[in-house]
C-alpha positions as a Markdown table, in Angstrom:
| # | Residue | x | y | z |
|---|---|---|---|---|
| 1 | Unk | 8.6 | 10.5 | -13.9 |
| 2 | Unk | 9.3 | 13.8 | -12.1 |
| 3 | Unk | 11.0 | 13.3 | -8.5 |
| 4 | Unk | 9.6 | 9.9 | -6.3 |
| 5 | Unk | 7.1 | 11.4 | -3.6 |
| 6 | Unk | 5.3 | 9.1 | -1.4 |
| 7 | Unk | 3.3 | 10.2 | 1.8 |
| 8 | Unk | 3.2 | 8.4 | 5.2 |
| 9 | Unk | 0.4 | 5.7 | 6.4 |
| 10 | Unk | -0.2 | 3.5 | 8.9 |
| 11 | Unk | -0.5 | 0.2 | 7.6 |
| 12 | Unk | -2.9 | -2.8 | 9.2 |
| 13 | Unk | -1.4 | -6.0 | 8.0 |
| 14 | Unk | -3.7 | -9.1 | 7.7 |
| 15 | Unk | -0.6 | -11.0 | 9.3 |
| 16 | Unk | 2.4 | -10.7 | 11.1 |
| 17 | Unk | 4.7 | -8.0 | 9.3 |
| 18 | Unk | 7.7 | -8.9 | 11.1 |
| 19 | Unk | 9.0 | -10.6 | 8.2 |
| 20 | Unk | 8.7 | -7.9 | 5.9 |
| 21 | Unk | 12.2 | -5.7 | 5.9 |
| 22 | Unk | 12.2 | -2.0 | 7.0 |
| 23 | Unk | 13.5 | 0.9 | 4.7 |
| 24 | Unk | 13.2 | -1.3 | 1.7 |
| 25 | Unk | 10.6 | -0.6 | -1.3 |
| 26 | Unk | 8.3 | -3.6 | -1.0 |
| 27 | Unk | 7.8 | -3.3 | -5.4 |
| 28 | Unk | 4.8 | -6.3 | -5.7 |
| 29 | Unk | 1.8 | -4.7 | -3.8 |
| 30 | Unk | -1.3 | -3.4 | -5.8 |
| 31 | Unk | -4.3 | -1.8 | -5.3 |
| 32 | Unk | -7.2 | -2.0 | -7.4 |
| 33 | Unk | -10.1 | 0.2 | -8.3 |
| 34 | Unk | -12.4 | -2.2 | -9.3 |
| 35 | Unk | -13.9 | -5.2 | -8.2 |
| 36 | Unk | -12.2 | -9.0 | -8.2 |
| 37 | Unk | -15.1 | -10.8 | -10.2 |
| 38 | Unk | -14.0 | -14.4 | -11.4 |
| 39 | Unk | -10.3 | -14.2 | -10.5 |
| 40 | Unk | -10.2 | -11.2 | -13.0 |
| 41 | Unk | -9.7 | -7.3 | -11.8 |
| 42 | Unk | -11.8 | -4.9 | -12.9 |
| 43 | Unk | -11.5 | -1.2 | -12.8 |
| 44 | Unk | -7.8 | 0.1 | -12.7 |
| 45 | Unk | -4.9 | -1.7 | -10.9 |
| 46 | Unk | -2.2 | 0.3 | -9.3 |
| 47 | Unk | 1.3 | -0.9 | -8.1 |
| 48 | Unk | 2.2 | 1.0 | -4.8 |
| 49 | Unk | 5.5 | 0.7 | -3.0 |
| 50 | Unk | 5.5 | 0.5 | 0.3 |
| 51 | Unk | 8.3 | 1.3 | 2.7 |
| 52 | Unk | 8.0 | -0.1 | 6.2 |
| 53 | Unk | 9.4 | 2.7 | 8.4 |
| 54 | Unk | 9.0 | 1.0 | 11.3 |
| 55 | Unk | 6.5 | -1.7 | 13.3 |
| 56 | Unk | 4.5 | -1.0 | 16.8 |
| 57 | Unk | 5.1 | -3.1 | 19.2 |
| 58 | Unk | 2.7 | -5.9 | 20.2 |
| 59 | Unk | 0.2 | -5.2 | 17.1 |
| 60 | Unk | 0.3 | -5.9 | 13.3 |
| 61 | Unk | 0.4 | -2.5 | 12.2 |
| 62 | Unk | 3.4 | -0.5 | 11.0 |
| 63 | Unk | 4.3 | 2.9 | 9.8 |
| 64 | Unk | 5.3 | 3.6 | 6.2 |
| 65 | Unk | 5.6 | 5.2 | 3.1 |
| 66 | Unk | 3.7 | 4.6 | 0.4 |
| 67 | Unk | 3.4 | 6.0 | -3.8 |
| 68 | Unk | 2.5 | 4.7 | -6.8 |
| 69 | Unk | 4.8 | 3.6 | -9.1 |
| 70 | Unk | 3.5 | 5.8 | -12.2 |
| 71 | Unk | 2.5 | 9.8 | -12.3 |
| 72 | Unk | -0.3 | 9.0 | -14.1 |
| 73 | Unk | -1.7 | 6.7 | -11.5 |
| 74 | Unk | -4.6 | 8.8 | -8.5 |
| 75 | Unk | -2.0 | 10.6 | -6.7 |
| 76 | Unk | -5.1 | 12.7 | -5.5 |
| 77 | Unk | -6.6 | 10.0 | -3.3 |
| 78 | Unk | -3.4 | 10.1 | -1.2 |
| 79 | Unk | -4.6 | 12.7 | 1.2 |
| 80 | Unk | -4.7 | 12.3 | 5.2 |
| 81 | Unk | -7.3 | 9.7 | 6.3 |
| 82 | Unk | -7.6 | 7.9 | 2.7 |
| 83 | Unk | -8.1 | 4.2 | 3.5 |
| 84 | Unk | -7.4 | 1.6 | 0.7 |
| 85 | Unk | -6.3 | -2.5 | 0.6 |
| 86 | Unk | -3.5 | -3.8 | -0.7 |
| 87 | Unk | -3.5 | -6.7 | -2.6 |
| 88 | Unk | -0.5 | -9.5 | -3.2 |
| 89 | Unk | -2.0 | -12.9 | -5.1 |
| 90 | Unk | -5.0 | -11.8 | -2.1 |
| 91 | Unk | -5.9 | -9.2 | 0.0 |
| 92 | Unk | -3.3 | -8.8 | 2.6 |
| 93 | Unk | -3.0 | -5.2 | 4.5 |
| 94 | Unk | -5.4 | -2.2 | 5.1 |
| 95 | Unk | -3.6 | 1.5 | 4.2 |
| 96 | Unk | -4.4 | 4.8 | 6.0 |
| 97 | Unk | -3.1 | 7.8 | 4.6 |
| 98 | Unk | -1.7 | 10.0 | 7.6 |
């Protein structure tokens, strides 16, 4: 893989992401492509990093970074105002590419 990019996005978590550590490469989130049809993916499945830069107070957003893991993966859909879900054993956090 040619040099790691990864573009900023605000991030709208399903939960509280206070728990989640800042400026650390959260490895285990997906997105998929597809749809989720009898516990089974469908389409392509993506691993993307995310880096919590940092949370805003009182909500359960945060600012990050965010790539996929792979060059091959749809680097092309990470332009400004992309929106996508992450998944993690469930769907757990909305992604807006700034």
């Amino acid at each position: 893989m040619e040099a790691i990019r990864s573009v900023k996005a605000l991030i709208i978590w399903d939960k509280d992401p206070s728990k989640f550590p800042c400026n650390i490469w959260l490895q285990e989130l997906i997105v998929n492509y597809g749809d989720l049809e009898d516990e089974q993916f469908t389409g392509d499945t993506w691993t993307v990093p995310v880096r919590i830069i940092s949370q805003i107070e009182g909500t359960w957003q945060t600012y990050a970074d965010v790539r996929f893991s792979v060059d091959d993966a749809p680097w092309g859909d990470l332009v400004s105002g992309y929106t996508f879900r992450l998944w993690a054993g469930r769907e757990i956090a909305t992604v807006k590419v700034l």
